[in-house]
PAZAPA-4460 file (N, C-alpha, C; in steps of 0.05 Angstrom, whole numbers, plus 32768, in hexadecimal, padded with zeros to 4 digits):
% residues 226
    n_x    n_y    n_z   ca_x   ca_y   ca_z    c_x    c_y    c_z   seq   type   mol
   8104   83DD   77C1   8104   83C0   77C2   80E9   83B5   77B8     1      X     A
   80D5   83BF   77C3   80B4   83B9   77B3   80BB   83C2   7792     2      X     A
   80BD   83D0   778C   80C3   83D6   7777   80D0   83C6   7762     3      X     A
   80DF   83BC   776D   80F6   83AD   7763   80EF   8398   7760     4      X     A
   80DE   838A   7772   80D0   836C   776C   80B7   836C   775A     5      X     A
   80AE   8383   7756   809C   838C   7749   809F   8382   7728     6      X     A
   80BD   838A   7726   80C8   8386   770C   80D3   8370   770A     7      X     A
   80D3   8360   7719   80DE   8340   770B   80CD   8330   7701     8      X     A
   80D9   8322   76F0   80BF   830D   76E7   80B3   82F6   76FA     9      X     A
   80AA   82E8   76F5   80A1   82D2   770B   80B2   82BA   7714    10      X     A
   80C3   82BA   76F3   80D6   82A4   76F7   80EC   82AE   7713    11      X     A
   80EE   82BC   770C   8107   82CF   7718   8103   82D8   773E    12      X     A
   80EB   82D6   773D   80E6   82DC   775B   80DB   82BE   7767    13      X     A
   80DA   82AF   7760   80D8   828E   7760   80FB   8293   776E    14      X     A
   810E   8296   7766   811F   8290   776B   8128   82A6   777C    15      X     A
   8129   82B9   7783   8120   82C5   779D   8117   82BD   77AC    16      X     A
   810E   82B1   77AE   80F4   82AA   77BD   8107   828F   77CA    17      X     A
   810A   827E   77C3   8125   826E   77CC   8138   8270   77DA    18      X     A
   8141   828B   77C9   8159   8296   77DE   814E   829C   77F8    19      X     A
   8139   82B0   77F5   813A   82C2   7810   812F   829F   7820    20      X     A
   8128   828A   781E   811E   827B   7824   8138   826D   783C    21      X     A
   8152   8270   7827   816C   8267   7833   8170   826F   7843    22      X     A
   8177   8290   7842   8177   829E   7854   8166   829D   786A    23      X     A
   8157   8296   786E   813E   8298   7886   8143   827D   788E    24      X     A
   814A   8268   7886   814F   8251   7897   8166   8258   78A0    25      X     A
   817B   825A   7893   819D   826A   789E   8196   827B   78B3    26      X     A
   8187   828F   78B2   817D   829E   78CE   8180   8290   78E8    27      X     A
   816A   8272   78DF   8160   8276   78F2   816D   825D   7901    28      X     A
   8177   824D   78F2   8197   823E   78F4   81A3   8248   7902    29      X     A
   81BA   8266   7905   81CE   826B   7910   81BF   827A   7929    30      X     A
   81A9   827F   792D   819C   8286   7947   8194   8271   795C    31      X     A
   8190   8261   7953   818E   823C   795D   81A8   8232   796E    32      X     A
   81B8   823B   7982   81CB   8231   798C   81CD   820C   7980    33      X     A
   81B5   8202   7982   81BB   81DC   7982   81C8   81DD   795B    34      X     A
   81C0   81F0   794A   81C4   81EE   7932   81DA   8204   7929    35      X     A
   81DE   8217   7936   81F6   8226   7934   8210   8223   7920    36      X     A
   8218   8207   792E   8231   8201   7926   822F   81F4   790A    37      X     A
   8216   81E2   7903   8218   81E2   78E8   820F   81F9   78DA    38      X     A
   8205   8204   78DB   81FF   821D   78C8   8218   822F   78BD    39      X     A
   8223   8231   78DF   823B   823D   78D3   8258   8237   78C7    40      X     A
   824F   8219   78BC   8261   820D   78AE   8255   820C   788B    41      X     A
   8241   821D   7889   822D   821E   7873   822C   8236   7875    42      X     A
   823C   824E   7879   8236   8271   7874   824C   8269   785C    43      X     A
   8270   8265   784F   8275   826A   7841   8266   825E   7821    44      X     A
   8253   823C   7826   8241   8231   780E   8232   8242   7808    45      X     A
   8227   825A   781D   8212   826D   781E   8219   8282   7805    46      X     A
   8235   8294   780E   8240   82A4   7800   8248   829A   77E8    47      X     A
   8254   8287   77E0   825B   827F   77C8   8247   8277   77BA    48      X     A
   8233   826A   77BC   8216   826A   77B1   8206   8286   77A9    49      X     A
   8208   8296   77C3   81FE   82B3   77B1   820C   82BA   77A0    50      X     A
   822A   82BB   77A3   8239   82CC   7788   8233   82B8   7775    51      X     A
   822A   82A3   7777   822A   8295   7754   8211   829A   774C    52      X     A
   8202   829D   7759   81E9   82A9   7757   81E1   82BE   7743    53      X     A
   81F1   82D6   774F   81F1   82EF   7749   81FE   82F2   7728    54      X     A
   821B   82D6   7729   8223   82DB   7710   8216   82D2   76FD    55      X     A
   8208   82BB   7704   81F5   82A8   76EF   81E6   82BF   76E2    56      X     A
   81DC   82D3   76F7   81C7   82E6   76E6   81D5   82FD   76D8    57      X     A
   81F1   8300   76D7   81FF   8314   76D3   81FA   8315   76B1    58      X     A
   81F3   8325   76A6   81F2   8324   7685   8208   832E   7671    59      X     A
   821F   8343   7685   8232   834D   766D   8247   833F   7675    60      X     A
   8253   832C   7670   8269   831F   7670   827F   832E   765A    61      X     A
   8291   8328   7663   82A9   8337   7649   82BE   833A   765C    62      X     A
   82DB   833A   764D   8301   8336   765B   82F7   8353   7671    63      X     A
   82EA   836D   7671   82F2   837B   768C   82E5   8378   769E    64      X     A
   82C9   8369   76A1   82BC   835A   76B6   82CE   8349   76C6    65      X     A
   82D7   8335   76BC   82EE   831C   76C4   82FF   8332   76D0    66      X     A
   8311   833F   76C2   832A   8351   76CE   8321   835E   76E2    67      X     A
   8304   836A   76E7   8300   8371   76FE   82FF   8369   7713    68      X     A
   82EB   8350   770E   82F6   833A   7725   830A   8337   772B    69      X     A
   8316   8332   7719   833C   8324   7724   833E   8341   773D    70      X     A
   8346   8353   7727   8351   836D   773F   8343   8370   7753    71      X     A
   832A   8370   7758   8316   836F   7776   8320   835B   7789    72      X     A
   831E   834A   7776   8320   8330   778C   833B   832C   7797    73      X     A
   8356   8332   777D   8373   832F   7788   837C   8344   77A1    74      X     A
   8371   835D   7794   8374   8373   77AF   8366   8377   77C6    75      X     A
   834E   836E   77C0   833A   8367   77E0   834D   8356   77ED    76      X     A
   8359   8338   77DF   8365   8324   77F6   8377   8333   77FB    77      X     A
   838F   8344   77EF   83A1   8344   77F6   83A3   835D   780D    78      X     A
   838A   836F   7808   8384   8384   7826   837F   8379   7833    79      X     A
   8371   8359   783A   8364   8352   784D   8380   8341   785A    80      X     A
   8396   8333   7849   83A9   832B   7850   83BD   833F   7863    81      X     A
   83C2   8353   7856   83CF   8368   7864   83BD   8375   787D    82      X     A
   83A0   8375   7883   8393   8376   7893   8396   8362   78A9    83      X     A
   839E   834E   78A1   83A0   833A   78B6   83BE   8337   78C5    84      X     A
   83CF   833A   78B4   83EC   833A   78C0   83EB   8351   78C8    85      X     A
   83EE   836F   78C7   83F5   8386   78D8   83E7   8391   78E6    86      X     A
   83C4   8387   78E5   83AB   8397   78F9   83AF   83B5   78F1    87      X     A
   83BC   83BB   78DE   83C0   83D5   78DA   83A4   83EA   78CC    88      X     A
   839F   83D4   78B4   8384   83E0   78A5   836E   83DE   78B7    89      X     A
   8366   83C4   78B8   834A   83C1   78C2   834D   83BE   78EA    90      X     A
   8360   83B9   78F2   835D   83B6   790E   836B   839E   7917    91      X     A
   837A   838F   7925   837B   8376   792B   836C   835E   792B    92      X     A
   8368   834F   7919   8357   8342   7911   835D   8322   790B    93      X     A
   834D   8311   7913   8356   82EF   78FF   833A   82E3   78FB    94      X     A
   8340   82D4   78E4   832A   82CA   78D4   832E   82AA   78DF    95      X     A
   8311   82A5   78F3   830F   828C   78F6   830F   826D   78D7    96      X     A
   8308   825C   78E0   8303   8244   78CC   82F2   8241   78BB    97      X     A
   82D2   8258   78C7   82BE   8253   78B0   82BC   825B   789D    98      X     A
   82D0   8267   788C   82C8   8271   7873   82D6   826B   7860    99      X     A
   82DD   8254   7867   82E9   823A   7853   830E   8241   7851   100      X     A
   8317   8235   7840   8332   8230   783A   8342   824F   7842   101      X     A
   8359   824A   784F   8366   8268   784D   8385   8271   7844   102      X     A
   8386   8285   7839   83A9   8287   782D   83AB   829C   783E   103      X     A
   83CB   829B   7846   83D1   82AE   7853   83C1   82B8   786F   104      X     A
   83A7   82A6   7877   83A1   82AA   7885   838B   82BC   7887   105      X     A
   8380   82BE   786B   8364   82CC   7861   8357   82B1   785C   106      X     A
   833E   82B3   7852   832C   8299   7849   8334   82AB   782C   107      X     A
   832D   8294   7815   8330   82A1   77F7   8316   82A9   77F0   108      X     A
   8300   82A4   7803   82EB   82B0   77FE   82E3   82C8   7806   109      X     A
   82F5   82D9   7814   82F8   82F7   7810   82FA   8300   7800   110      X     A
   830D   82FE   77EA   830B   8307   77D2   82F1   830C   77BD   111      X     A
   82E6   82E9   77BC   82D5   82E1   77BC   82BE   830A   77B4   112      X     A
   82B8   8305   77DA   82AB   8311   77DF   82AA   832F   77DC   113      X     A
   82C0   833A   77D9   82C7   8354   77DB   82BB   8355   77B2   114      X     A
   82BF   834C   77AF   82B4   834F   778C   8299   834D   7791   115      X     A
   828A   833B   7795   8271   8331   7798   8258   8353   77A5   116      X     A
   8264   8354   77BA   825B   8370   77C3   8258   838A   77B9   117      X     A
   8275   838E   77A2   8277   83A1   7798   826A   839B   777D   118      X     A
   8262   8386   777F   8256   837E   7765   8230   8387   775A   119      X     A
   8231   8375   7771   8214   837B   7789   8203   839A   778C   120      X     A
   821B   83AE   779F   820F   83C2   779F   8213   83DD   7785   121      X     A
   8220   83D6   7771   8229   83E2   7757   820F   83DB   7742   122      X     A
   820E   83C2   774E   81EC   83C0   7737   81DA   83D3   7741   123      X     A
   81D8   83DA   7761   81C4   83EB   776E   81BE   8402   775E   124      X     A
   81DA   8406   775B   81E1   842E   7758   81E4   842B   7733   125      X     A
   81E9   841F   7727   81EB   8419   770C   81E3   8435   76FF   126      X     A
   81CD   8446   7708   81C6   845A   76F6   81DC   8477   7703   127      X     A
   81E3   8472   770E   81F7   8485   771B   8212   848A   770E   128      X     A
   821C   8477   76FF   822E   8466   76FA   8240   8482   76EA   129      X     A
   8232   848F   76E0   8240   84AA   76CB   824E   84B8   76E1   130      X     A
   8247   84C1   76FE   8255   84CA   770F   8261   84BE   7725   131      X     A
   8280   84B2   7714   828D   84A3   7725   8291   84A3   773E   132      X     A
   8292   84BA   774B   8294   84C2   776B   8275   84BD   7772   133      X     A
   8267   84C6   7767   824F   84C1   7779   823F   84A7   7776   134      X     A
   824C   8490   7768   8241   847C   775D   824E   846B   7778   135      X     A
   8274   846F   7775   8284   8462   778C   8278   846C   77AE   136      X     A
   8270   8481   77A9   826D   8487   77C6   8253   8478   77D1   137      X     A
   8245   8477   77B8   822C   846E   77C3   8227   844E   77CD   138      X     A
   8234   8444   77BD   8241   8423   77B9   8258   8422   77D8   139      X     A
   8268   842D   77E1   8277   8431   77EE   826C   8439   7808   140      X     A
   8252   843B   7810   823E   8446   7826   822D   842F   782E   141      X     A
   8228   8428   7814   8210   840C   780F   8220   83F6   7822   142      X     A
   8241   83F8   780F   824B   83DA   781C   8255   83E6   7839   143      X     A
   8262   83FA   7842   825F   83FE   7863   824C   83FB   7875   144      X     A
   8236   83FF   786F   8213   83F0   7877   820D   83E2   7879   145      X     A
   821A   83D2   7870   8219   83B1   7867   8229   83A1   787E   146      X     A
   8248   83B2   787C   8261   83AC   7893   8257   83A9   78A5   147      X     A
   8242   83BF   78B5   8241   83C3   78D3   822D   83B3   78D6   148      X     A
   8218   83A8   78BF   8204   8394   78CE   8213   8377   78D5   149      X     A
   8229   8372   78C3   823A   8363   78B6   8245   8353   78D1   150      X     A
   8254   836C   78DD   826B   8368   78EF   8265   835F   790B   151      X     A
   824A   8362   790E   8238   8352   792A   8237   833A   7923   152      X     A
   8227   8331   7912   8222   8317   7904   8245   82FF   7901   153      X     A
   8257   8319   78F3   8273   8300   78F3   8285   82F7   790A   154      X     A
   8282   830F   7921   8285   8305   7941   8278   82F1   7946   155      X     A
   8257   82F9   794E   824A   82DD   7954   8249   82C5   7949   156      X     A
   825B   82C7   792C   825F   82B5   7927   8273   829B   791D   157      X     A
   8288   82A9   7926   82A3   82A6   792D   82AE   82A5   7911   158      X     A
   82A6   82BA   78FD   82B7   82B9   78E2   82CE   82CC   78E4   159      X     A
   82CB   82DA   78F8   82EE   82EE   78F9   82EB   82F2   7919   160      X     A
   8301   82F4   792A   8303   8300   793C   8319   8317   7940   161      X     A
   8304   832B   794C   830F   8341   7953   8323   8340   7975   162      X     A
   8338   8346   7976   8347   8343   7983   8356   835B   799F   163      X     A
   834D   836F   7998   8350   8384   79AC   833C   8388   79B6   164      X     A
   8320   838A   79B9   8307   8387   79CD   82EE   837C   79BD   165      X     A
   82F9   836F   79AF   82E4   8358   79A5   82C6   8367   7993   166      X     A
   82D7   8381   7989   82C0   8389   797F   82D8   839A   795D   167      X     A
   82CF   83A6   7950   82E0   83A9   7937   82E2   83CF   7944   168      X     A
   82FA   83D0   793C   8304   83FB   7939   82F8   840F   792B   169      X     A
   82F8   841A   792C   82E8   8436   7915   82FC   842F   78FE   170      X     A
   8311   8429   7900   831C   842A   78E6   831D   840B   78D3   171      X     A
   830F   83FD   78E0   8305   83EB   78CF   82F2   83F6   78BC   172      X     A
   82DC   8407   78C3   82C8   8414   78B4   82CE   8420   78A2   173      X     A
   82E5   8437   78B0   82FB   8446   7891   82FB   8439   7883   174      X     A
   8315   841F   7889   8326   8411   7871   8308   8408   7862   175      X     A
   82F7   83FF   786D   82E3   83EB   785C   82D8   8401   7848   176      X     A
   82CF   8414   7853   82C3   842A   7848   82DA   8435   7827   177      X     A
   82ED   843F   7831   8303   843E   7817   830F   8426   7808   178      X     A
   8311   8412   780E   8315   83F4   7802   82FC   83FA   77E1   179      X     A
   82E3   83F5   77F2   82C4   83F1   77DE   82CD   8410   77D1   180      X     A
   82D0   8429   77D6   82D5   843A   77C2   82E2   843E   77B3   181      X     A
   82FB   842B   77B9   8309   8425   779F   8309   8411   778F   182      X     A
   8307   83F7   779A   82F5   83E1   778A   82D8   83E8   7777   183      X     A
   82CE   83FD   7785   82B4   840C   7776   82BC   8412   7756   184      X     A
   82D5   8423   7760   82E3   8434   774B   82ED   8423   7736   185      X     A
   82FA   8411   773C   830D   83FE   7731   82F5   83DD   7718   186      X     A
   82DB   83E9   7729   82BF   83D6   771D   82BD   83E6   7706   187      X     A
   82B6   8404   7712   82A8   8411   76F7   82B4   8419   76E2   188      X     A
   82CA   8424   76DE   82DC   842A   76CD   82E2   840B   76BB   189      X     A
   82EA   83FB   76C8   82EC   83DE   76BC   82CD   83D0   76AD   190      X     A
   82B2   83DD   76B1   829C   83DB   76A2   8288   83F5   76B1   191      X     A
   8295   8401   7695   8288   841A   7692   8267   8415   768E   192      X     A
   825B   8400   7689   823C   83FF   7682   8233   83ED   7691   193      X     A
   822D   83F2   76B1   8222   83DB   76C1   8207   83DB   76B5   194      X     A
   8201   83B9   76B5   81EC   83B2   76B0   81D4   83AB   76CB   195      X     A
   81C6   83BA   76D9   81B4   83B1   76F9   81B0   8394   76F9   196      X     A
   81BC   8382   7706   81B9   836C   770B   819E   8364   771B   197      X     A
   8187   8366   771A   8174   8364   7734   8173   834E   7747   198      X     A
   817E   8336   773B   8184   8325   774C   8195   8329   7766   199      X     A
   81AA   8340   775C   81C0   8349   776A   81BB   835B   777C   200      X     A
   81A6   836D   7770   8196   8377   7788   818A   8371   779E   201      X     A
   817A   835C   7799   8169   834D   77AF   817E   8346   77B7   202      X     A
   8194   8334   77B5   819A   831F   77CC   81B1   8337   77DE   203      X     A
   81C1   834A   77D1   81C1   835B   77EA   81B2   8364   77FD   204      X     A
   8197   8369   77F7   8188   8372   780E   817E   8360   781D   205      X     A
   8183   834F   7810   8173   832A   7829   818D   832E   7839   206      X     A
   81A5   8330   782A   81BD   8328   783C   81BE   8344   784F   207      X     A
   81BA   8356   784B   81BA   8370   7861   819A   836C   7878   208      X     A
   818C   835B   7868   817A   8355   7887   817A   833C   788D   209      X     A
   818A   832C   788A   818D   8319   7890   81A4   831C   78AA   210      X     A
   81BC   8327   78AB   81C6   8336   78B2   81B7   8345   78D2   211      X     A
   81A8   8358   78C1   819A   836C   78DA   818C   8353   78E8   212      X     A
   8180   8349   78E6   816D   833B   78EE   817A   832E   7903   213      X     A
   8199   831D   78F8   819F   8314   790E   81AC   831A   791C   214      X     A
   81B2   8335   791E   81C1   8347   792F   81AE   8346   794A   215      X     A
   8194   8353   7938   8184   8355   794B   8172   8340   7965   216      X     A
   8173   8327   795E   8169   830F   795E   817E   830A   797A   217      X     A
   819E   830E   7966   81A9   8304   7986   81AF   8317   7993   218      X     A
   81AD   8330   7986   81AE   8345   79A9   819E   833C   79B8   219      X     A
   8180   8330   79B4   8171   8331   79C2   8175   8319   79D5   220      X     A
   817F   830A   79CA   8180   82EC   79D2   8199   82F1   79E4   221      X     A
   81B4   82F8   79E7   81C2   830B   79FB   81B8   8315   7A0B   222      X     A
   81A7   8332   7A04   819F   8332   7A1D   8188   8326   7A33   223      X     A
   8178   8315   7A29   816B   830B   7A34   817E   82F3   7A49   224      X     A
   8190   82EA   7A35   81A3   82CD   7A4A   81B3   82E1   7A65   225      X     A
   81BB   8302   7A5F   81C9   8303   7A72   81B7   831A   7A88   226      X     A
***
């Protein structure tokens, strides 16, 4: 991560420097019970703002970029659709109001997101990229790491509720875990020559401690109220 900021230019971490700025008021927003509720009507402007972000800096555009998206994003909604009617994949599950508009009963910004991530941690691994299994697996680990800081944070914050003990199954972790390894698969083969996005780098890792942070923040704040 030092490293990595090492190599940006000045313009470029200027605008870093913003983000993580967002993020740290967003922190400290949804930890704020009196501010809570607006913030968390400002997590999906959050997410849609990073992915435009990430694409603005994206440099190889061309028809199997786009087609990748389409397919990431059509088959993320439509696992996450089938996730939601049978509880079969991910667990019994429903997606509250904050993450904007919903079909079927998903927000469309799942899709959204399920690209964005695989997008994200594929710039990480970019030099890996010749060994397709170890490129997906590694991408496919990154984004399960991501899940479990993830999945504290979307309880507390009422973007899905879990419905059999209010906490998510081991086989949410599976399905998530195989979902990103084939979306991995289905990225790289569709652009054989990732280009490392660094932009794309940083704002995953703001978003993975952004995340931890406030996992941690309101455990503490839990246990201290009870």
């Amino acid at each position: 991560m030092v490293q990595l900021l090492k190599d940006i230019d000045n313009k470029t971490k200027k605008i870093i420097l913003v983000i993580s700025f967002i993020y740290l008021v967003g922190l400290i927003g949804l930890l704020l019970p009196t501010s809570q509720p607006l913030f968390q009507e400002l997590i999906p402007v959050n997410i849609f703002l990073s992915f435009l972000t990430v694409i603005f800096f994206h440099t190889k555009f061309s028809v199997n970029f786009l087609i990748s998206f389409l397919l990431i994003f059509l088959f993320g909604f439509l696992l996450e659709v089938a996730g939601v009617s049978t509880g079969a994949i991910f667990g019994v599950y429903y997606y509250q109001s904050f993450l904007g508009p919903k079909f079927f009963n998903v927000p469309i910004l799942i899709g959204i997101n399920w690209f964005f991530l695989v997008y994200c941690v594929s710039s990480i691994f970019e030099k890996y990229q010749n060994n397709t299994f170890v490129f997906a697996l590694l991408v496919s680990l990154f984004m399960l790491i991501l899940d479990i800081a993830l999945e504290f944070f979307a309880i507390k914050n009422n973007m899905w509720i879990w419905t059999e003990n209010g906490f998510p199954p081991i086989k949410n972790f599976i399905a998530w875990f195989i979902a990103a390894f084939i979306f991995t698969i289905i990225y790289s083969k569709l652009n054989p020559k990732i280009i490392a996005n660094k932009i794309a780098h940083v704002i995953f890792y703001i978003m993975f401690l952004f995340f931890l942070a406030f996992d941690i923040f309101a455990y503490f704040i839990l246990k201290q109220n009870n």
